[in-house]
C-alpha positions as CSV (number, residue, x, y, z in Angstrom):
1,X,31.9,-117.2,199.9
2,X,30.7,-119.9,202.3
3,X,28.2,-117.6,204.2
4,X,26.7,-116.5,200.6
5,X,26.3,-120.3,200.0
6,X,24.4,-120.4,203.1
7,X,22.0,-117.7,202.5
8,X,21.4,-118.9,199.4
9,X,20.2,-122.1,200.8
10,X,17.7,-120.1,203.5
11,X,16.5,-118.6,200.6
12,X,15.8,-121.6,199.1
13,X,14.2,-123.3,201.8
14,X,12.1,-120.8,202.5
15,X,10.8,-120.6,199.0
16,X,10.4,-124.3,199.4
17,X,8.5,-123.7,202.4
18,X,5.9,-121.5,200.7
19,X,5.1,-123.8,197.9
20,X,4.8,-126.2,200.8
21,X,2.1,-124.1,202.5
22,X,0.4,-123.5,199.1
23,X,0.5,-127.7,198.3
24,X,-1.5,-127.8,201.7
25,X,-3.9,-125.7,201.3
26,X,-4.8,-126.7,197.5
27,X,-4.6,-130.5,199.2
28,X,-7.2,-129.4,201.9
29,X,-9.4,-127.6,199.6
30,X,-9.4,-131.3,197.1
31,X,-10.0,-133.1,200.6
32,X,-12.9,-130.9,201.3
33,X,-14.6,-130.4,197.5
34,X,-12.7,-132.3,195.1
35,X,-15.8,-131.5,192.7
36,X,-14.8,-127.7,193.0
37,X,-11.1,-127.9,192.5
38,X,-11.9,-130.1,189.3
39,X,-14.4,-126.9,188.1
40,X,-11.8,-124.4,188.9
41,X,-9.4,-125.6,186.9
42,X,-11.5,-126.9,183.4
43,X,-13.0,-123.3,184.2
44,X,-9.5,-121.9,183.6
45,X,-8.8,-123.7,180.6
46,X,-11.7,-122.6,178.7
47,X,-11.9,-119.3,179.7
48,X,-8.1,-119.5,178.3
49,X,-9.6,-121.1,175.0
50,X,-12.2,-118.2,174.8
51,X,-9.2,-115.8,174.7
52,X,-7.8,-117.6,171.7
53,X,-11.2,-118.1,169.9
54,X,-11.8,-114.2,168.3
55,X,-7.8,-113.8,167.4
56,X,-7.7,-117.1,165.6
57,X,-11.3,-116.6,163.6
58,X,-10.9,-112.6,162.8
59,X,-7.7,-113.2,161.3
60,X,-9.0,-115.8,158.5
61,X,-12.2,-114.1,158.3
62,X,-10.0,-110.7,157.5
63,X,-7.4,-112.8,155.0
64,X,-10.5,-114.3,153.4
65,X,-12.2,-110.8,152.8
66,X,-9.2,-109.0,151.4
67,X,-7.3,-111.6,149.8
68,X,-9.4,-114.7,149.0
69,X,-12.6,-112.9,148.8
70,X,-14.6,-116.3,149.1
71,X,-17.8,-115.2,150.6
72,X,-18.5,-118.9,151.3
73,X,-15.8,-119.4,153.3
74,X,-15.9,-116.3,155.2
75,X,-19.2,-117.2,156.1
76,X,-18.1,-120.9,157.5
77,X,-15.4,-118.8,159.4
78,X,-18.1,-116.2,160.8
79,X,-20.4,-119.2,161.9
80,X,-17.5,-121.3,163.0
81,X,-16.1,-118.4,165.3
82,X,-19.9,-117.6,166.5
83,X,-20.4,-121.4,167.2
84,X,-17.1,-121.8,169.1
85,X,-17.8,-118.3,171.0
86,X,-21.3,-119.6,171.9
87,X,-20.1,-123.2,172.7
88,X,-17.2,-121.9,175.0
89,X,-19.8,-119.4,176.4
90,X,-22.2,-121.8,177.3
91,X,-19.5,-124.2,179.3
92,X,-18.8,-120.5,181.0
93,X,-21.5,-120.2,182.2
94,X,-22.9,-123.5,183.4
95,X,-19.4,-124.0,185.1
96,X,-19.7,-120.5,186.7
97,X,-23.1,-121.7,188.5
98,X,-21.7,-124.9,189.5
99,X,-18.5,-123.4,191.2
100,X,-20.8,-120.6,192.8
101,X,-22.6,-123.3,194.5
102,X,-20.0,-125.2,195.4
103,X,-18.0,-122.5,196.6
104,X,-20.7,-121.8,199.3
105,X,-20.4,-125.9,199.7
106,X,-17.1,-125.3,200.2
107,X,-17.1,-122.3,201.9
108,X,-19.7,-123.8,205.4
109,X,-17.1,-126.7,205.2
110,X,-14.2,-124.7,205.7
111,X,-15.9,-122.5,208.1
112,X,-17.6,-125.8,209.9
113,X,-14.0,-127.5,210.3
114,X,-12.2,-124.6,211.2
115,X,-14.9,-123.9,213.8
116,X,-14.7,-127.3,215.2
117,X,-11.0,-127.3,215.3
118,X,-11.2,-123.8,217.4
119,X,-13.5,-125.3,219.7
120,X,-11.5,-128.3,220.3
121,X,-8.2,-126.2,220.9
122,X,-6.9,-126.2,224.2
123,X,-7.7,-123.4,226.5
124,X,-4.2,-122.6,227.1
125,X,-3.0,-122.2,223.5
126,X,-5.6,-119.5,222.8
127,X,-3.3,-117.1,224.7
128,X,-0.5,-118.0,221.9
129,X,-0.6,-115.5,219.6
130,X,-0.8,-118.0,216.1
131,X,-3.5,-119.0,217.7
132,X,-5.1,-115.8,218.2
133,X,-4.7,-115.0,214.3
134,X,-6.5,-118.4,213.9
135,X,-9.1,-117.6,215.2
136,X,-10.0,-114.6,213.5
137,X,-9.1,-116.8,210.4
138,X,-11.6,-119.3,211.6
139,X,-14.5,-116.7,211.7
140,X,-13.4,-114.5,209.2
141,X,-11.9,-114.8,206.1
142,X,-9.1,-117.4,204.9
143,X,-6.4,-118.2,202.6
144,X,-7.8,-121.5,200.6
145,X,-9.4,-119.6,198.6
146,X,-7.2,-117.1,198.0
147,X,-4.5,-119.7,197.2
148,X,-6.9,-121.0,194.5
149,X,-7.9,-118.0,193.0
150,X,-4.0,-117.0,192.2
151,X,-3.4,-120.3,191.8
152,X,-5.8,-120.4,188.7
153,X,-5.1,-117.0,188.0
154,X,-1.4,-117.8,187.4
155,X,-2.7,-120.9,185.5
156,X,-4.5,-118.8,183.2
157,X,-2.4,-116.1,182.4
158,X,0.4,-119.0,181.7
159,X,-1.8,-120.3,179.5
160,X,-2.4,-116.9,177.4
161,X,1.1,-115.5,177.6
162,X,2.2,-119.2,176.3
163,X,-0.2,-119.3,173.1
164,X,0.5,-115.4,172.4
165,X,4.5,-116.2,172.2
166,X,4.0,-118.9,170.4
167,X,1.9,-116.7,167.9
168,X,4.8,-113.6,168.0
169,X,7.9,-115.4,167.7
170,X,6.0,-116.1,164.0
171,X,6.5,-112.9,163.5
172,X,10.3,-112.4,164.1
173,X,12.1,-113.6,167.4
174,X,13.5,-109.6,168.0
175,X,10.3,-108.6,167.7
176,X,9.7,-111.0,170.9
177,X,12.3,-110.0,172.5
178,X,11.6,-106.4,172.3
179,X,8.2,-106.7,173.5
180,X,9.6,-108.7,176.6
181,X,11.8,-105.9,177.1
182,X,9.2,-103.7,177.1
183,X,6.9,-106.0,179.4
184,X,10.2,-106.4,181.4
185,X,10.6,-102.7,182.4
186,X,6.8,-102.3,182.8
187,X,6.8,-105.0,185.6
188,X,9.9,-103.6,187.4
189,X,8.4,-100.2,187.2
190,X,5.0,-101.4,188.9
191,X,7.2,-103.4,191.3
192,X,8.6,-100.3,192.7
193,X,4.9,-98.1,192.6
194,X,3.7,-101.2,194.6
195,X,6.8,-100.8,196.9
196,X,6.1,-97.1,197.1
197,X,2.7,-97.5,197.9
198,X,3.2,-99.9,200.7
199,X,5.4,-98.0,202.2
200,X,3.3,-95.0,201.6
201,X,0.4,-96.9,203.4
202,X,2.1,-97.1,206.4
203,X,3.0,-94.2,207.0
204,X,0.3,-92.2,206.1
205,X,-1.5,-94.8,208.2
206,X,-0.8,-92.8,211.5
207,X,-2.6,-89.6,209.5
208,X,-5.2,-91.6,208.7
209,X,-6.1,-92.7,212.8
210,X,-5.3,-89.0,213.9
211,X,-8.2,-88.1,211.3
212,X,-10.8,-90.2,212.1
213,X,-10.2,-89.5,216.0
214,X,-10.5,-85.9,214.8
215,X,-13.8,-86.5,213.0
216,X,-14.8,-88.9,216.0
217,X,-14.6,-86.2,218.0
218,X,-17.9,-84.1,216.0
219,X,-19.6,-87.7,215.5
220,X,-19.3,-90.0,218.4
221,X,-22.0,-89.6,220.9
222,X,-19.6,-90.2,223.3
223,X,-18.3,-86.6,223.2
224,X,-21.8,-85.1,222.7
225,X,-21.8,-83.7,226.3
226,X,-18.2,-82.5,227.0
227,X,-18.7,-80.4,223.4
228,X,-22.1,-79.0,224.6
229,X,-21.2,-78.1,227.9
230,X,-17.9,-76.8,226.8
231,X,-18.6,-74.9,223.7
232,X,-16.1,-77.0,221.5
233,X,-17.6,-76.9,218.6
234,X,-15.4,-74.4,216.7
235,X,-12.0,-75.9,218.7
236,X,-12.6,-79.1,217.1
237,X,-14.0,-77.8,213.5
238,X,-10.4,-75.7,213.5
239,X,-8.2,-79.0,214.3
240,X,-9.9,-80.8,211.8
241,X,-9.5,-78.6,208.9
242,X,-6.3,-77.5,210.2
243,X,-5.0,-81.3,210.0
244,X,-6.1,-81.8,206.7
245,X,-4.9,-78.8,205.0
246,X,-1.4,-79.1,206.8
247,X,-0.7,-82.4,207.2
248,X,-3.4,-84.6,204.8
249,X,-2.9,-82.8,201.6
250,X,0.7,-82.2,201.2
251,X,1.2,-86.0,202.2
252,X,-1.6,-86.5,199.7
253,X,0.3,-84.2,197.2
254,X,3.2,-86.2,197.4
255,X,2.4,-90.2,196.8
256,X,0.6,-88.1,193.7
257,X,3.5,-86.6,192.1
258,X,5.4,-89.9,192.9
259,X,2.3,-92.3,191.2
260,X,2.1,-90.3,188.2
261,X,6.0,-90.3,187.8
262,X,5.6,-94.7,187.4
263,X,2.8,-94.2,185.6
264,X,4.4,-92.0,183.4
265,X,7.6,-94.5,182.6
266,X,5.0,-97.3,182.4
267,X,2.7,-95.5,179.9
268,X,5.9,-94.3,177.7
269,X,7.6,-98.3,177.2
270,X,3.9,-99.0,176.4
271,X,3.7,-95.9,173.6
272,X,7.1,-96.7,172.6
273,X,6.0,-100.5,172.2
274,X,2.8,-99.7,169.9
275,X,4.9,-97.3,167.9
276,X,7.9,-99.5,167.2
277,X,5.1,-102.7,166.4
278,X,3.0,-100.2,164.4
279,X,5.6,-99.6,161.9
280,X,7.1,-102.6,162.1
281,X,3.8,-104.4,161.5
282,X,2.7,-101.2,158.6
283,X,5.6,-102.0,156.8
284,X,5.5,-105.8,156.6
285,X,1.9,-105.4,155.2
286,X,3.3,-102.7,152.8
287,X,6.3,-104.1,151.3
288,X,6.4,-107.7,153.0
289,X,3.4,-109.2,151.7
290,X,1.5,-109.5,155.7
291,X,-2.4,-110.0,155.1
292,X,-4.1,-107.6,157.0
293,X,-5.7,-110.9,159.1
294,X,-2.3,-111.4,160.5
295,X,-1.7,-107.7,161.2
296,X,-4.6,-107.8,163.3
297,X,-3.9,-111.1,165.0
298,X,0.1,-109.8,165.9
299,X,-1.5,-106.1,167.1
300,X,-4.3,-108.0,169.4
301,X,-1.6,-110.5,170.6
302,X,1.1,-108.1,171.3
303,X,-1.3,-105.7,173.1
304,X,-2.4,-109.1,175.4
305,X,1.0,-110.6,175.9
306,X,1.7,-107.5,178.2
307,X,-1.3,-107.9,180.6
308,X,-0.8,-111.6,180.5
309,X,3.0,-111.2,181.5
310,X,1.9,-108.8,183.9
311,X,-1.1,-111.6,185.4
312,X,1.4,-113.9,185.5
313,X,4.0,-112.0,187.6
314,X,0.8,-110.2,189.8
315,X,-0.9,-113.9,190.8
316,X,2.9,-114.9,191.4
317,X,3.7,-112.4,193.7
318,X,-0.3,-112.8,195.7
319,X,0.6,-116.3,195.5
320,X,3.6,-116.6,197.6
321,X,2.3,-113.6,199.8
322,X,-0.5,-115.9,200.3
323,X,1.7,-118.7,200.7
324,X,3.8,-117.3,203.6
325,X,0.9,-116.0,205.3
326,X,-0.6,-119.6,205.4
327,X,2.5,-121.1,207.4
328,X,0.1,-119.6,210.1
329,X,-3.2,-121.7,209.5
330,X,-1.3,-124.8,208.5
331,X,0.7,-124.5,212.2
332,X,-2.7,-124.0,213.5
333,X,-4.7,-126.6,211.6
334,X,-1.6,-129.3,212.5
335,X,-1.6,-128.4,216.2
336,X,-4.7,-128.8,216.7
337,X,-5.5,-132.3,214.6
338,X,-2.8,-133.9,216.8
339,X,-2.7,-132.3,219.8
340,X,-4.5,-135.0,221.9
341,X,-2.5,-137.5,219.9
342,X,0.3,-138.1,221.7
343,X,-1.8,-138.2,225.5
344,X,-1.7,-141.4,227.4
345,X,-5.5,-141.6,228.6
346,X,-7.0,-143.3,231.3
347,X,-10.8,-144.2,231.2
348,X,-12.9,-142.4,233.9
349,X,-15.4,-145.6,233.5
350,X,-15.3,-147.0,237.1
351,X,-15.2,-142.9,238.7
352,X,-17.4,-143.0,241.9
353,X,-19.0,-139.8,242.3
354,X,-19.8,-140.5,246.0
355,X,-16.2,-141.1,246.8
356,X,-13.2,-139.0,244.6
357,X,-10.6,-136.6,245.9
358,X,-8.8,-134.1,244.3
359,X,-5.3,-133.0,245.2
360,X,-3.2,-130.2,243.7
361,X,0.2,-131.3,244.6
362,X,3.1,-128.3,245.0
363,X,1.1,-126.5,242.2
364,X,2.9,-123.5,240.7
365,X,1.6,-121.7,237.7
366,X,2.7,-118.5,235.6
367,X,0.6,-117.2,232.4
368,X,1.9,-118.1,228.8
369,X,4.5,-115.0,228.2
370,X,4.6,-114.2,231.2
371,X,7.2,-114.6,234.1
372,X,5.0,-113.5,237.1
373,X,4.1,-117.0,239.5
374,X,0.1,-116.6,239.8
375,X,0.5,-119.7,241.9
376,X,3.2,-120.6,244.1
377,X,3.3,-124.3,245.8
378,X,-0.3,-124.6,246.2
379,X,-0.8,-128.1,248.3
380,X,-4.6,-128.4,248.9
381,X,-7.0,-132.1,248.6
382,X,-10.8,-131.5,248.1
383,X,-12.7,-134.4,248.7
384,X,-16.5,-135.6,246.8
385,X,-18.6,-134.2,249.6
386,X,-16.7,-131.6,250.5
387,X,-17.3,-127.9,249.8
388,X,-14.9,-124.7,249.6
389,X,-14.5,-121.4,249.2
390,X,-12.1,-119.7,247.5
391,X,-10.8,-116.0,249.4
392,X,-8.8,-113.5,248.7
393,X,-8.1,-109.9,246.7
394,X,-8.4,-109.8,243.4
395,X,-5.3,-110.9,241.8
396,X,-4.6,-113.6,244.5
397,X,-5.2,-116.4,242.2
398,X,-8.4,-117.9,242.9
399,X,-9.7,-117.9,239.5
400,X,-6.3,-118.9,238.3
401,X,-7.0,-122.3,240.7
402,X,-10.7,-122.9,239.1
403,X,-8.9,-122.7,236.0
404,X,-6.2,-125.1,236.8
405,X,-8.8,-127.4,238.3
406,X,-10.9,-127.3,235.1
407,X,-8.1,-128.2,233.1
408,X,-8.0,-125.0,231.0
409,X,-4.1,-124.8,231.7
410,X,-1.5,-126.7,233.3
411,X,0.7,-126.6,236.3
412,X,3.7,-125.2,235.1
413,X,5.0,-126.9,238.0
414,X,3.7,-129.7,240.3
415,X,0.2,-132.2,239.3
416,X,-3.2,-132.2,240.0
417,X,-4.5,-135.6,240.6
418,X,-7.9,-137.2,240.9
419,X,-7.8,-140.3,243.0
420,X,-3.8,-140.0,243.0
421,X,-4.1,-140.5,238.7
422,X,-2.6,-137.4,237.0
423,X,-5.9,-135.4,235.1
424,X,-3.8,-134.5,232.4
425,X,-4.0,-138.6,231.9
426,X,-7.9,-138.1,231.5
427,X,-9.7,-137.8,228.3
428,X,-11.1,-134.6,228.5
429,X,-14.2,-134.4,227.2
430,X,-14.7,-137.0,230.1
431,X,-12.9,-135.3,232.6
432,X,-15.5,-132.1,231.5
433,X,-18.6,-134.0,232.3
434,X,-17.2,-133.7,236.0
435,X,-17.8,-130.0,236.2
436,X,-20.6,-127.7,236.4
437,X,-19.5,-123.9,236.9
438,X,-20.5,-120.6,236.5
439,X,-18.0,-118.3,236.0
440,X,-17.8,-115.0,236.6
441,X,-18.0,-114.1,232.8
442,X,-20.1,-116.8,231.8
443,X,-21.8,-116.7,228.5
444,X,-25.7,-116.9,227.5
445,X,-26.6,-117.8,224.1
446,X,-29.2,-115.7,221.6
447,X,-31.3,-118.8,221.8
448,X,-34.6,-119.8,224.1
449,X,-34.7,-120.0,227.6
450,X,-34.7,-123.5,227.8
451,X,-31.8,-124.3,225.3
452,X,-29.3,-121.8,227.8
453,X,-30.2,-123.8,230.9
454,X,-30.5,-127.2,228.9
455,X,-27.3,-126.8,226.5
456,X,-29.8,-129.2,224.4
457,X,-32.7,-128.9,221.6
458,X,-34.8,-131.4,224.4
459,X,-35.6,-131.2,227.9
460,X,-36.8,-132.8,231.0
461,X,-39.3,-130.8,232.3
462,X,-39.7,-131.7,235.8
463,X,-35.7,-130.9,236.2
464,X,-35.8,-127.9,233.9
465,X,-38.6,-126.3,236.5
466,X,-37.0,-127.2,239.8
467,X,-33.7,-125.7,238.2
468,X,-35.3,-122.5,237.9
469,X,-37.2,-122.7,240.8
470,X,-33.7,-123.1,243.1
471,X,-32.0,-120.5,240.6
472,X,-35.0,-118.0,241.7
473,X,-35.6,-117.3,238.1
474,X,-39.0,-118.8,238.2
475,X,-41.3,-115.7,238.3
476,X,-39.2,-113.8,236.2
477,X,-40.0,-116.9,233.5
478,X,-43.9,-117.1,233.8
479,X,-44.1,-113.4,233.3
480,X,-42.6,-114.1,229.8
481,X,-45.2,-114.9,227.2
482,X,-43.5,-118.1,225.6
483,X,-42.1,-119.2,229.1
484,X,-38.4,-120.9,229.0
485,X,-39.7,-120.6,225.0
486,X,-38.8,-117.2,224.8
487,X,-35.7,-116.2,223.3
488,X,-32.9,-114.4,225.0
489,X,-32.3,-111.6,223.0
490,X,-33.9,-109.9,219.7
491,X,-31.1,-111.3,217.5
492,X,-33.1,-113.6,215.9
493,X,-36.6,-112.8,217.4
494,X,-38.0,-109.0,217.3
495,X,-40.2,-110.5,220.1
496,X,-37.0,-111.7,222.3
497,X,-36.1,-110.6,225.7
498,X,-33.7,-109.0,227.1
499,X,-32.6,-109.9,230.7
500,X,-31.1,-108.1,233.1
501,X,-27.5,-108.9,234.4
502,X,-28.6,-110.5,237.6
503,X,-31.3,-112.8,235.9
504,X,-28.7,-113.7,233.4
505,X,-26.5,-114.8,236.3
506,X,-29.6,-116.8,237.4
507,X,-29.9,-118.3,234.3
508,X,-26.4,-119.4,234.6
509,X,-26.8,-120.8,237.7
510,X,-29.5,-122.7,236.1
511,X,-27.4,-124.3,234.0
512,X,-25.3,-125.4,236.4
513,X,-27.9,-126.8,238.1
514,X,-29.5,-128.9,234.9
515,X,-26.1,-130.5,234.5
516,X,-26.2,-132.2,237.6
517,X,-22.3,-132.8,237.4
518,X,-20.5,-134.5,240.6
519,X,-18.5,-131.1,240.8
520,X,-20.2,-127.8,241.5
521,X,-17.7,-124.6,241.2
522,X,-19.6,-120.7,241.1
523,X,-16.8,-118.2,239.9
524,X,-18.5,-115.2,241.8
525,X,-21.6,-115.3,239.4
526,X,-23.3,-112.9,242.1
527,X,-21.3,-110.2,241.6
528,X,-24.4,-108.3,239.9
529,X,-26.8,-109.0,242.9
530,X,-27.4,-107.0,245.9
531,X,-25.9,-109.0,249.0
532,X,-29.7,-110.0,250.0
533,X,-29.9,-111.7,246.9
534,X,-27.0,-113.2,246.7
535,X,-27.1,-115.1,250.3
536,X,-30.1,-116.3,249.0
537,X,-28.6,-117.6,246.1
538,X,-25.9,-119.1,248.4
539,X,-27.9,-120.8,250.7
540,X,-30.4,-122.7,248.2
541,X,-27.6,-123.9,246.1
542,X,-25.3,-125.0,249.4
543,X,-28.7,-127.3,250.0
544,X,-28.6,-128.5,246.7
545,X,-25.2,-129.4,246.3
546,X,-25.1,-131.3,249.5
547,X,-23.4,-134.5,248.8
548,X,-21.5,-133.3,246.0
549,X,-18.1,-131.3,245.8
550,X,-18.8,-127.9,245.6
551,X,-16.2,-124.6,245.0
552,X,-17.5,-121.2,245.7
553,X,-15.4,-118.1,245.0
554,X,-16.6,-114.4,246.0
555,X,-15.5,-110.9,247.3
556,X,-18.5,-111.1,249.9
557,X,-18.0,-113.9,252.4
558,X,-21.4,-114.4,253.2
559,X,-20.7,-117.7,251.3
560,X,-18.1,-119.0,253.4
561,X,-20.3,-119.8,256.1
562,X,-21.9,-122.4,254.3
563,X,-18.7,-124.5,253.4
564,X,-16.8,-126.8,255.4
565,X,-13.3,-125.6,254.3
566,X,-12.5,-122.0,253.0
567,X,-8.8,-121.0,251.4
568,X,-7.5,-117.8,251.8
569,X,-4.9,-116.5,249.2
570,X,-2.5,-114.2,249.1
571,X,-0.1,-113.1,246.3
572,X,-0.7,-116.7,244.8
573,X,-0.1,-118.4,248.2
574,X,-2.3,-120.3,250.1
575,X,-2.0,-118.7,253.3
576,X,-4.4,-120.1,255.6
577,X,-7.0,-123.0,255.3
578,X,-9.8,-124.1,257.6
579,X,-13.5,-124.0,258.6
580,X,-15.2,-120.3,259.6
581,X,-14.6,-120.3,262.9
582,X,-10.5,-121.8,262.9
583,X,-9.9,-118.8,260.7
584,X,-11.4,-116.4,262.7
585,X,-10.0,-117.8,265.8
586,X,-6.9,-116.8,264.0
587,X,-5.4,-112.8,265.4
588,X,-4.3,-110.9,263.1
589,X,-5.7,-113.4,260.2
590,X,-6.0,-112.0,256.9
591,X,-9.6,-113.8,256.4
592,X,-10.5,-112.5,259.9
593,X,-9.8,-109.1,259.3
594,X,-11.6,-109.1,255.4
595,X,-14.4,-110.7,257.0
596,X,-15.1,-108.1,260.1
597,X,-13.9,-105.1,257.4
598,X,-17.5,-106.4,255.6
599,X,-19.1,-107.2,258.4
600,X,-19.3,-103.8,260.1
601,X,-21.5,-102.7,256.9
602,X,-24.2,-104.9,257.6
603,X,-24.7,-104.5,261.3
């Protein structure tokens, strides 16, 4: 008895939970468009009113024809009834045009605030995977306005279903009962073809992905040469059809038989309904004295109270559904408006950029979800004008350190400290202005040249031109007609351009270049130029970042010889650490042997 009690409660909290969510997201709708909200719901009301307008009028206008035969007054009800029709009409339709434009209103604010929230999330929380689903919320589609629409839905159907009992109860309280009933089995029926269906759904899901693979097969281009070369045109024409005669149509066959056997209880309660009111209604005109106005008014308003009942269950149901998938977004949206609440931040206002170290301090770091150590005790100080690069075989951890050192996660265990202060103690939009890096997936935007190395709608153009003079990008831009003008892509210009994946990387470099930040790191951003190129590439930015505290990471060590330290890892450890020639003075050294390994394939 006491564990029934209990699961009872969950039950209850739960449910409590959901009209929680929906409170939230109704309250950040008002927060964001009050003005719409407002519309919504007067919109609701009158299109509740213009339900009620025709049963009311054509009952009097009927009672007046056959009874009172007044032909003034069943032309004051005619005009009255077109009047109020028109009237409520009118407010339709102006309130439609007003909530379509504020809906798009509403619709960039949602999409701008959601954006801006992503944007600001932490690095490391996008691995979490309520995160993940927010962020295909924040680009995609959402539940505010879903939450509305059933929310108003429910609102209106509540309304009708209201004003039509109110109206059959006149007629005799069975009578109202017995059309419940009927409404009553109609909804559990539906509830069950729903049920069926959604279990249906997912299992004929797995069909549905084996079919289109089948019919990806004859389409995609990617198959075009293997069915040429090997004749497979009639092998896969026979899978197809064999798959859908065999396994498509009798699953096809069945979810039939089964939806026409609800549809066939539904539509027999409703024939059974209509019958039962039919004679009940015939007789009380007959030999009960009913005016054929009311007859009509009771058939219209029995006939509506079912799909009203129905609306009202249906927008219930979305609505909680909606409600419980929006525990998601509210976690999401909460996170992320507090998440730099609670930090203890010290100002970077007296930072020398001529004289900072860095010092990761018994570092040790595993993924979210993960148990695997990428990093293990990593002690390692990099000073202002110091430079390093970063060795080892991929999977050692050396992106995993850039990472750490940009702040995108932290330690799991150990600090990182900048002039002995913890970073995570940093504001980090401050602590970002620190950085300039490539990385080796950077990112270029379908915008102009200019606004990819700049990040900004103006430039200096002195800087921007030595920036793409050192990136080696210059020649490639004056062959463009527009110059750094040109656009990157034909997204948004047919006359764009389309740059290759080395002069993207240059353009990347570029950008690290304009930002002129105190702390240079490239994340192998060479990887797609030849070796001639990319000592090149090493050598003019190891003379520009003189001075500054620069971190290099690539497969080639041609870079390594410009840098005072190099760090080799090795299954997340820092193995060895020194200059070029300590390390190679080193037998047996794992950078010694990677190094000669290369070596022998440009001698």
């Amino acid at each position: 008895m006491k564990k029934m009690k209990k699961k009872k409660n969950k039950k209850e909290t739960s449910l409590k939970q959901i009209f929680s969510n929906i409170g939230f997201c109704l309250a950040f709708l008002y927060k964001l468009n009050s003005k719409m909200v407002f519309i919504r719901i007067v919109s609701t009301v009158m299109q509740s009113a213009a339900n009620f307008v025709p049963i009311i009028f054509i009952r009097f206008i009927i009672n007046e024809i056959t009874v009172g035969k007044n032909v003034k007054m069943t032309a004051v009800y005619i005009v009255s009834m077109v009047a109020a029709t028109l009237t409520v009409s009118i407010v339709n339709t102006l309130l439609s045009k007003v909530d379509a434009k504020e809906n798009e209103k509403t619709t960039h604010a949602i999409k701008s605030y959601l954006g801006s929230l992503a944007m600001k999330m932490k690095y490391s929380d996008l691995e979490e995977p309520r995160m993940k689903d927010f962020i295909e919320v924040a680009g995609g589609s959402n539940p505010f306005f879903e939450i509305l629409a059933y929310s108003t839905g429910f609102l209106l159907a509540l309304l009708n279903a209201a004003g039509l009992s109110a109206i059959i109860l006149t007629i005799h309280p069975v009578i109202f009962i017995f059309v419940f009933g009927i409404v009553a089995i109609q909804i559990f029926v539906d509830k069950k073809r729903r049920s069926f269906q959604f279990y249906f759904q997912r299992a004929i899901a797995k069909l549905l992905r084996k079919q289109k693979y089948l019919y990806d097969l004859a389409y995609n281009t990617k198959f075009a040469k293997e069915t040429r070369v090997n004749g497979l045109e009639g092998w896969i024409t026979d899978k197809i059809d064999d798959y859908f005669e065999n396994e498509l149509i009798p699953s096809d066959i069945k979810n039939c038989r089964s939806v026409l056997r609800f549809q066939s209880i539904s539509e027999a309660s409703a024939v059974l309904q209509q019958a039962v009111i039919y004679v009940y209604l015939a007789y009380s005109v007959v030999f009960g004295g009913m005016l054929l106005g009311d007859f009509s008014m009771y058939m219209t308003s029995i006939e509506r109270f079912t799909d009203y009942i129905s609306g009202l269950v249906g927008n219930y149901s979305l609505l909680l559904s909606t409600g419980l998938t929006a525990q998601e977004i509210r976690y999401c949206i909460t996170m992320s408006e507090k998440q730099d609440d609670a930090a203890v931040e010290e100002s970077l206002s007296d930072f020398d950029e001529n004289n900072f170290t860095f010092e990761f301090k018994n570092v040790s770091f595993k993924y979210p979800s993960t148990d695997r150590m990428i990093l293990k005790n990593i002690n390692m100080k990099l000073s202002a004008d110091e430079s390093l690069s970063l060795v080892g075989i991929n999977g050692a951890g050396k992106s995993t350190f850039v990472k750490l050192l940009c702040r995108f996660y932290e330690p799991t265990e150990g600090e990182i400290l900048l002039n002995g202060m913890p970073v995570n103690r940093i504001p980090y939009n401050e602590y970002m202005k620190l950085f300039s890096v490539v990385f080796q997936d950077f990112k270029l935007f379908s915008y102009s040249v200019q606004e990819n190395i700049t990040m900004s709608d103006t430039a200096d153009p002195e800087k921007l031109d030595k920036c793409v003079e050192l990136a080696g990008i210059k020649e490639k831009i004056s062959l463009l007609k527009d110059g750094t003008a040109a656009y990157m892509s034909k997204q948004f210009d047919p006359e764009g351009v389309e740059f290759s994946g080395g002069e993207g990387q240059k353009v990347a470099i570029a950008r690290a270049l304009y930002k002129d930040a105190p702390i240079v790191i490239l994340d192998e951003p060479t990887s797609a130029l030849d070796p001639i190129a990319e000592y090149d590439i090493y050598k003019r930015f190891s003379e520009l970042a003189k001075g500054k505290c620069a971190v290099y990471i690539s497969h080639r060590l041609s870079s390594t010889r410009f840098t005072d330290k190099i760090a080799v890892f090795s299954e997340g450890e820092l193995c060895e650490y020194g200059n070029h020639k300590e390390l190679m003075d080193i037998d047996g050294g794992l950078y010694r042997n990677m190094f000669e390994m290369q070596a022998q394939y440009y001698r």
